[in-house]
N, CA, C and O atoms as a GROMACS GRO file, in nm:
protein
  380
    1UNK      N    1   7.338   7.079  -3.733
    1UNK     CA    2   7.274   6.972  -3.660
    1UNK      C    3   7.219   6.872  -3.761
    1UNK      O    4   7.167   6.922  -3.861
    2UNK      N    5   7.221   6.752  -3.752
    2UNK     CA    6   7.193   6.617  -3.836
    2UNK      C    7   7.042   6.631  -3.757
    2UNK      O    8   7.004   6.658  -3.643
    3UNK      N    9   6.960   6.585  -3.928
    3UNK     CA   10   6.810   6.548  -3.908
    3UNK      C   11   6.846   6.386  -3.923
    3UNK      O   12   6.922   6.317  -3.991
    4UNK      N   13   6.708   6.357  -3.783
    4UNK     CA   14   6.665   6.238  -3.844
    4UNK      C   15   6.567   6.222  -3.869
    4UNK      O   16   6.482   6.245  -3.782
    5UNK      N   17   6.529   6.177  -3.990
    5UNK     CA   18   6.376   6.161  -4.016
    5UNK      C   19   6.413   6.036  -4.165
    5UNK      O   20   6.505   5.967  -4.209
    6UNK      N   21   6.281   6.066  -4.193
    6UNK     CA   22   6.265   5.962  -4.352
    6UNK      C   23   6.270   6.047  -4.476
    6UNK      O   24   6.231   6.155  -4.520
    7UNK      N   25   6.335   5.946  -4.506
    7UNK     CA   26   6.372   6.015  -4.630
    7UNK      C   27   6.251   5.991  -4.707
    7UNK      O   28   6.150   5.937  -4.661
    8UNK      N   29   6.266   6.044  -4.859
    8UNK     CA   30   6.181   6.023  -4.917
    8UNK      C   31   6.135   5.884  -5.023
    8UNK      O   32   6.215   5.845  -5.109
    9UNK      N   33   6.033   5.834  -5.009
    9UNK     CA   34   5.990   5.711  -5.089
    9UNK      C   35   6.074   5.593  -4.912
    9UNK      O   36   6.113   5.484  -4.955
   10UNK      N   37   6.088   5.601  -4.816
   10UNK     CA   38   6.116   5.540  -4.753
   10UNK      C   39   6.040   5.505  -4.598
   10UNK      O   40   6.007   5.592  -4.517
   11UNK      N   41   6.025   5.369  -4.581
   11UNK     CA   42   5.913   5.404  -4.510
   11UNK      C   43   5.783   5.372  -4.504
   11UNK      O   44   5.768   5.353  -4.624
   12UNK      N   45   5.669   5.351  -4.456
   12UNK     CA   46   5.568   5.342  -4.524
   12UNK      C   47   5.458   5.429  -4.572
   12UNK      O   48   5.335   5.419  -4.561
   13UNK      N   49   5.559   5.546  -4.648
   13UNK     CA   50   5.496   5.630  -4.705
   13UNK      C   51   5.552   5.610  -4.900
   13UNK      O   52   5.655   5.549  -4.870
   14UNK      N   53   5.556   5.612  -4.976
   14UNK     CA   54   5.567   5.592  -5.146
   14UNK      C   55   5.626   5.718  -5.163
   14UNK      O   56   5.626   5.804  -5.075
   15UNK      N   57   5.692   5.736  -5.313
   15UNK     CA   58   5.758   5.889  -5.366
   15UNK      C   59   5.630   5.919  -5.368
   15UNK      O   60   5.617   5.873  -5.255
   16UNK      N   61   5.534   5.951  -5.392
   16UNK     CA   62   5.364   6.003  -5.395
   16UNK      C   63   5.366   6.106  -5.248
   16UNK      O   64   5.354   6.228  -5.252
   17UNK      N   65   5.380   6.043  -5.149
   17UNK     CA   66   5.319   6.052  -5.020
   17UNK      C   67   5.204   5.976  -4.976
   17UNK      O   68   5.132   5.977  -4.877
   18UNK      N   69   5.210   5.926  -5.056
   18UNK     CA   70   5.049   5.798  -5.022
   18UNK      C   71   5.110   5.704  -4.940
   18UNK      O   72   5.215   5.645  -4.962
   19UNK      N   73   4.996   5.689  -4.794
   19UNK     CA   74   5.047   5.557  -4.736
   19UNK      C   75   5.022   5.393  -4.752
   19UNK      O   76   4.920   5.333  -4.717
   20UNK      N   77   5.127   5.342  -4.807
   20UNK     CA   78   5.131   5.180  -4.853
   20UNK      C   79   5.051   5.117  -4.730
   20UNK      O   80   5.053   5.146  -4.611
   21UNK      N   81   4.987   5.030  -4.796
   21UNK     CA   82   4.912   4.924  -4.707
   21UNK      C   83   5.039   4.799  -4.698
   21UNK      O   84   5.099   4.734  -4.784
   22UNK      N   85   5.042   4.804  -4.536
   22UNK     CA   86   5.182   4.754  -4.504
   22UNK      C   87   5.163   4.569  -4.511
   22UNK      O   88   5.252   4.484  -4.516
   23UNK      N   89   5.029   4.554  -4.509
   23UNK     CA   90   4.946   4.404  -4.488
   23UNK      C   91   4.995   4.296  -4.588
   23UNK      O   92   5.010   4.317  -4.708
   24UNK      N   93   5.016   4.188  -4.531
   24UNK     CA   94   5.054   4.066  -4.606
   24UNK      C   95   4.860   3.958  -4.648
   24UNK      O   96   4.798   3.890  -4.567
   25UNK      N   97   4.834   3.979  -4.757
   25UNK     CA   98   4.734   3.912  -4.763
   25UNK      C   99   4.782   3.780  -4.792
   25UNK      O  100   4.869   3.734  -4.866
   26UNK      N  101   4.675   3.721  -4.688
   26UNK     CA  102   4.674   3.555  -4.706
   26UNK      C  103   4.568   3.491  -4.739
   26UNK      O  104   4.496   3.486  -4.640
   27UNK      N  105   4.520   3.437  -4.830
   27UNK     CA  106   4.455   3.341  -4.851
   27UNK      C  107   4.381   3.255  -4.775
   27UNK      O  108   4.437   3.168  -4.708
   28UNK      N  109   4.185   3.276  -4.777
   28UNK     CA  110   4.116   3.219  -4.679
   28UNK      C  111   4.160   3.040  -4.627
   28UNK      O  112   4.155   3.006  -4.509
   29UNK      N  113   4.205   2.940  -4.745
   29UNK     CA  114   4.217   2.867  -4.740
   29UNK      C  115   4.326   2.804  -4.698
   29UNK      O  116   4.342   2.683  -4.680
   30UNK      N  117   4.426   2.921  -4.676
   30UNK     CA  118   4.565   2.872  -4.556
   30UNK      C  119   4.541   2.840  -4.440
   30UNK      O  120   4.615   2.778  -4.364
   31UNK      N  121   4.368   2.907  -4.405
   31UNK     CA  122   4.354   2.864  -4.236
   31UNK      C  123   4.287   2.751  -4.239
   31UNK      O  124   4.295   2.680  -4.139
   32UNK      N  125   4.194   2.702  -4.369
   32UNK     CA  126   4.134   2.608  -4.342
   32UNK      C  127   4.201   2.474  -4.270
   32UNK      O  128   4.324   2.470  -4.272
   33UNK      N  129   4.128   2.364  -4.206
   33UNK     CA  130   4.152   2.222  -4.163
   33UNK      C  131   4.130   2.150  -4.203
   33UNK      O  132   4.010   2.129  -4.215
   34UNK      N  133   4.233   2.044  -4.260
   34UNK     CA  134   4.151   1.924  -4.327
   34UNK      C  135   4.119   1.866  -4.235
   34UNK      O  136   4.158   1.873  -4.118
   35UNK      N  137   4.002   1.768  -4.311
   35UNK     CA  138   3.930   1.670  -4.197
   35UNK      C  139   4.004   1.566  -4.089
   35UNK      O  140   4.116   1.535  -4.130
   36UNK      N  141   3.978   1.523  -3.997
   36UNK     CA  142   4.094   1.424  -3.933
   36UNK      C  143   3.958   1.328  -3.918
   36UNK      O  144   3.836   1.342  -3.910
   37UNK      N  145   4.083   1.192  -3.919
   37UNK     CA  146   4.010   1.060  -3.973
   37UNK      C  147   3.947   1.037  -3.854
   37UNK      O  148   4.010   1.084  -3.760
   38UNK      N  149   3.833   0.974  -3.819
   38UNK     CA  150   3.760   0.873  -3.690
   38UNK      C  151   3.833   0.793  -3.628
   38UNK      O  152   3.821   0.822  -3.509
   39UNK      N  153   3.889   0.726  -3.638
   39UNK     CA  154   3.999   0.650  -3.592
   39UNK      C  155   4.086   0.659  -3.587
   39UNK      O  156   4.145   0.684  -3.692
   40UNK      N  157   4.159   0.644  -3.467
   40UNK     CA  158   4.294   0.651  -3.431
   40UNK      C  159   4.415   0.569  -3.540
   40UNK      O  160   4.392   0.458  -3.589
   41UNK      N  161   4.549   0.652  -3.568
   41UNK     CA  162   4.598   0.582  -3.680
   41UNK      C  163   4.634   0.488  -3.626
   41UNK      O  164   4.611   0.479  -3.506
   42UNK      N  165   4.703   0.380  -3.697
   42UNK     CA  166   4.743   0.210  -3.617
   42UNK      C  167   4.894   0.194  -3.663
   42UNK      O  168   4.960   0.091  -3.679
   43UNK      N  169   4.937   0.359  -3.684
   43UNK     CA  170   5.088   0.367  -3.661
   43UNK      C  171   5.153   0.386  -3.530
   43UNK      O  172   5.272   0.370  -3.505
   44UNK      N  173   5.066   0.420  -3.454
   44UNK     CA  174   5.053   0.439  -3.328
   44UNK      C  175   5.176   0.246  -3.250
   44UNK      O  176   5.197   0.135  -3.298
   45UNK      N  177   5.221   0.324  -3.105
   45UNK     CA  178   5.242   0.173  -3.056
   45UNK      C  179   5.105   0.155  -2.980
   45UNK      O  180   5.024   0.238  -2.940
   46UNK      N  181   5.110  -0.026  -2.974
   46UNK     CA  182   4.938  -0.051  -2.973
   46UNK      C  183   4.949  -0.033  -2.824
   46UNK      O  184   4.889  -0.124  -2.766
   47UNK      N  185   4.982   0.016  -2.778
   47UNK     CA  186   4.928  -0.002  -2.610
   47UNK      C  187   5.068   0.084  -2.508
   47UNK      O  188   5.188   0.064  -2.492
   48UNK      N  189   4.993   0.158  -2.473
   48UNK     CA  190   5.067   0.242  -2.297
   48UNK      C  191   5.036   0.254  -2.207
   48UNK      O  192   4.925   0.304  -2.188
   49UNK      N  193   5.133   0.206  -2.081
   49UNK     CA  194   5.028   0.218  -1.977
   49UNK      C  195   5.063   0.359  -1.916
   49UNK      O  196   5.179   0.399  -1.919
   50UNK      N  197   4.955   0.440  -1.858
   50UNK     CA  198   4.934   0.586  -1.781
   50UNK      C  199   4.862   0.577  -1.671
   50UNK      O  200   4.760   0.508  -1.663
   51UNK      N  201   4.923   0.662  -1.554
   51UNK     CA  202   4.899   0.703  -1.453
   51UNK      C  203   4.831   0.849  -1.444
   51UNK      O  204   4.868   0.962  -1.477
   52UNK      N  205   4.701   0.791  -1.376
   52UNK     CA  206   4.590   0.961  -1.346
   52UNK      C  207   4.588   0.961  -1.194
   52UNK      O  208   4.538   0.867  -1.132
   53UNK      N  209   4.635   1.052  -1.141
   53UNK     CA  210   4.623   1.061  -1.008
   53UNK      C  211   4.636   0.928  -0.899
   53UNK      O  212   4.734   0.949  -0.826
   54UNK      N  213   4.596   0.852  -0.879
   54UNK     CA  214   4.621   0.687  -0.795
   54UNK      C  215   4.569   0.598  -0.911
   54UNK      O  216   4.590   0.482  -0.877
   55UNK      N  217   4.521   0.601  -1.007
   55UNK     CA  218   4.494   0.494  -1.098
   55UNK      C  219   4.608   0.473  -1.199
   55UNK      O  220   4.694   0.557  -1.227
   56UNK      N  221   4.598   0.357  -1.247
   56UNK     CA  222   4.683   0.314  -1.345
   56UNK      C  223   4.588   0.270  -1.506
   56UNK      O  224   4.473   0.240  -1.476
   57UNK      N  225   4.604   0.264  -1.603
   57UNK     CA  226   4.560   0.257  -1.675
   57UNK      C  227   4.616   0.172  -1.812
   57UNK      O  228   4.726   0.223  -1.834
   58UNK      N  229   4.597   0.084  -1.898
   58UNK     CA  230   4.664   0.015  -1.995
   58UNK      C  231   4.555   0.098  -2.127
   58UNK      O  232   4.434   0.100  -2.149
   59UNK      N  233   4.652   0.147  -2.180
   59UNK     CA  234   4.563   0.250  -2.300
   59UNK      C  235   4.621   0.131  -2.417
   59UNK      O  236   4.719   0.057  -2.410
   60UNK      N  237   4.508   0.150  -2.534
   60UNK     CA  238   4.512   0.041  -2.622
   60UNK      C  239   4.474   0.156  -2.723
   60UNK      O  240   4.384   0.237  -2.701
   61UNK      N  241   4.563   0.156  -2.853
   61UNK     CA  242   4.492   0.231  -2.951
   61UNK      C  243   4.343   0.219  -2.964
   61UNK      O  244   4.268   0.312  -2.935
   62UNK      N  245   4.289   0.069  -3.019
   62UNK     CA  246   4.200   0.053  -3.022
   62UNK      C  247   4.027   0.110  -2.947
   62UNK      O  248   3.917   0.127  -2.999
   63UNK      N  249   4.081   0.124  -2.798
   63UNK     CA  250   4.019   0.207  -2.731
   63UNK      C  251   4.024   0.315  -2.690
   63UNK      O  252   4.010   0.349  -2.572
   64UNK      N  253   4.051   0.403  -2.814
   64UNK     CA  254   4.086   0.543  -2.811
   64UNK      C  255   3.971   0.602  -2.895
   64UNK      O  256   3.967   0.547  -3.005
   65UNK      N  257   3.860   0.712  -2.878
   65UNK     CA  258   3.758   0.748  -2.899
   65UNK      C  259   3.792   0.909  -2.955
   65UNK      O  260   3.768   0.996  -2.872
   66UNK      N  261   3.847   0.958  -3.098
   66UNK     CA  262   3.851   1.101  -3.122
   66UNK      C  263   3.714   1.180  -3.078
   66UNK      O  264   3.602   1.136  -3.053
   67UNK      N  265   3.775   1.335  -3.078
   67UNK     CA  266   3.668   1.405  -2.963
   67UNK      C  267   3.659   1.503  -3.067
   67UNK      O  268   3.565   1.532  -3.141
   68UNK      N  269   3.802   1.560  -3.057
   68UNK     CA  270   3.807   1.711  -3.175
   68UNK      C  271   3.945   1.675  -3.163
   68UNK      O  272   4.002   1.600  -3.083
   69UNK      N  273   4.004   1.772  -3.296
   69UNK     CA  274   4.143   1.825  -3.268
   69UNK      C  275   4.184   1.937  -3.172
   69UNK      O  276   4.103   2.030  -3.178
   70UNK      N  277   4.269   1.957  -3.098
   70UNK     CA  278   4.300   2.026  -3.003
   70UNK      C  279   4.443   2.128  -3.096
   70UNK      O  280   4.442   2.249  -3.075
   71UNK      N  281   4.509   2.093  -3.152
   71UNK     CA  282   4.605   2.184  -3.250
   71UNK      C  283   4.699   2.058  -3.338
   71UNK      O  284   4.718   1.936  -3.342
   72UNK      N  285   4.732   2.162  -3.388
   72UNK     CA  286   4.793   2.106  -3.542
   72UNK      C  287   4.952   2.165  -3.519
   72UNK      O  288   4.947   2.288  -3.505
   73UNK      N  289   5.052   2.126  -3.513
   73UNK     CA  290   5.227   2.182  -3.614
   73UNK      C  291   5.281   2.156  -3.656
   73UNK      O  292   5.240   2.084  -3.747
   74UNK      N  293   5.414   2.175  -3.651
   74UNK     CA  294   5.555   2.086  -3.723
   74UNK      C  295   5.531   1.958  -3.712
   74UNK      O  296   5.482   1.894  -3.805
   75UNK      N  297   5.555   1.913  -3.617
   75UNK     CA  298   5.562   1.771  -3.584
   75UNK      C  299   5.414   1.660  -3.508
   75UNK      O  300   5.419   1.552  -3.450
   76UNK      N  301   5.298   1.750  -3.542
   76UNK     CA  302   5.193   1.637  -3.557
   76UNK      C  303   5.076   1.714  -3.525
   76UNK      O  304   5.070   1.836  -3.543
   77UNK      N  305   4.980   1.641  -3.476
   77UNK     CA  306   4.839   1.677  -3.441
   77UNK      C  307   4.804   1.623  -3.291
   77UNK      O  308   4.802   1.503  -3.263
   78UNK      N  309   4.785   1.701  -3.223
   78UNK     CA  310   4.720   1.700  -3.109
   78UNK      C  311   4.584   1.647  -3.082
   78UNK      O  312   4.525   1.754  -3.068
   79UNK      N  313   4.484   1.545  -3.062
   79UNK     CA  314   4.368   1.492  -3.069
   79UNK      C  315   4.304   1.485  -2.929
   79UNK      O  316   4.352   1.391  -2.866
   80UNK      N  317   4.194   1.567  -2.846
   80UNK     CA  318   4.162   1.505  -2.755
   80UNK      C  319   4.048   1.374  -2.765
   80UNK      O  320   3.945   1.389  -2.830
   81UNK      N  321   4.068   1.287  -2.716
   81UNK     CA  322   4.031   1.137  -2.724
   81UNK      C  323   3.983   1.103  -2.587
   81UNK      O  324   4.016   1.164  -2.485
   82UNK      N  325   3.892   0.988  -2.593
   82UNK     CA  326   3.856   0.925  -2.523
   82UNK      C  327   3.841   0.764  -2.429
   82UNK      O  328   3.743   0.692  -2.449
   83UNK      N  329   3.907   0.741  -2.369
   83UNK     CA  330   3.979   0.587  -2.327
   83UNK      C  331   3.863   0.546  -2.326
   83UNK      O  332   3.818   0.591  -2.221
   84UNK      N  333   3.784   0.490  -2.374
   84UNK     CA  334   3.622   0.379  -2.405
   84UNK      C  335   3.628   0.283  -2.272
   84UNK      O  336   3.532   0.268  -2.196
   85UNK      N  337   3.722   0.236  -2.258
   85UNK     CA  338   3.665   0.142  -2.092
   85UNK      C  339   3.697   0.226  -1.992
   85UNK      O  340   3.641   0.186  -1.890
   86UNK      N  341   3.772   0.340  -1.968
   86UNK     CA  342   3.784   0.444  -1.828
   86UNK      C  343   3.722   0.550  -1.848
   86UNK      O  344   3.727   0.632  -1.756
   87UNK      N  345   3.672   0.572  -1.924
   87UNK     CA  346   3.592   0.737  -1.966
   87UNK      C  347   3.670   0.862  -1.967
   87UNK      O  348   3.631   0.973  -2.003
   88UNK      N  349   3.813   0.822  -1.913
   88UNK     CA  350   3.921   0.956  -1.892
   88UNK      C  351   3.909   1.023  -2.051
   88UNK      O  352   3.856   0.984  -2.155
   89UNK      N  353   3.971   1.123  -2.019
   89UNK     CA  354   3.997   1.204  -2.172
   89UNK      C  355   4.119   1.228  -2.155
   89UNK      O  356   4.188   1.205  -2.055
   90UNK      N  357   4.157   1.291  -2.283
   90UNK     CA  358   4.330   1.280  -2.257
   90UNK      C  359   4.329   1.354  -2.407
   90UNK      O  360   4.238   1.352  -2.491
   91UNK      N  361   4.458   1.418  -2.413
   91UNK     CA  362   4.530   1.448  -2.510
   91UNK      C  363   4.605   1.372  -2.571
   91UNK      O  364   4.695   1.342  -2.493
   92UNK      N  365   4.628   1.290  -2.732
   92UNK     CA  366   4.671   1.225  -2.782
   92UNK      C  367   4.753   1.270  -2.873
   92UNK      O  368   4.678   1.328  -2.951
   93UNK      N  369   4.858   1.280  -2.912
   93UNK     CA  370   4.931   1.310  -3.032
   93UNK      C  371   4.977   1.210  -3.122
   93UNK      O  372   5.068   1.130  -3.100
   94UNK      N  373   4.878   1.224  -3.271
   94UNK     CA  374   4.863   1.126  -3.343
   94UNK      C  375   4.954   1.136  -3.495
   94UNK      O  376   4.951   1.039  -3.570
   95UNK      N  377   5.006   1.220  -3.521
   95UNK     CA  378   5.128   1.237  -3.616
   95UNK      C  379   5.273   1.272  -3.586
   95UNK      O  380   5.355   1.281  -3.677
   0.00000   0.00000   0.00000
């Protein structure tokens, strides 16, 4: 009859028998955030208009109010913001 099991040094056990710490250490400063700027960038196009429920709205970079970041990835940063003449909040993606 064929065993299956582990062989030896295979596994996360060592030729010793000691069990390897299987953990990838990372570095406190991989999680850190850099700061995000006060102002909205002005790479942005200057103006969109959006619909909230029956209102219509003309969003202007300019009157865009950062709140916090909401997440960070591949392809940019997530900002919740604030429309300064409608008071709405909104999610902005600014990179």
């Amino acid at each position: 009859m064929l065993q299956r099991g582990r062989r030896e040094g295979v596994g996360n056990r060592g030729a010793e028998g000691k069990k390897r710490n299987p953990g990838l250490k990372i570095p406190k400063e991989a999680f850190e955030q850099p700061q995000t700027s006060s102002t909205p960038p002005r790479d942005l196009d200057s103006k969109a208009c959006i619909s909230i429920g029956e209102e219509n709205f003309e969003v202007k970079a300019d009157d865009l109010e950062p709140i916090s970041e909401l997440g960070r990835g591949a392809y940019g940063v997530v900002e919740k913001m604030r429309h300064m003449p409608s008071g709405q909040i909104m999610a902005v993606k600014v990179e």
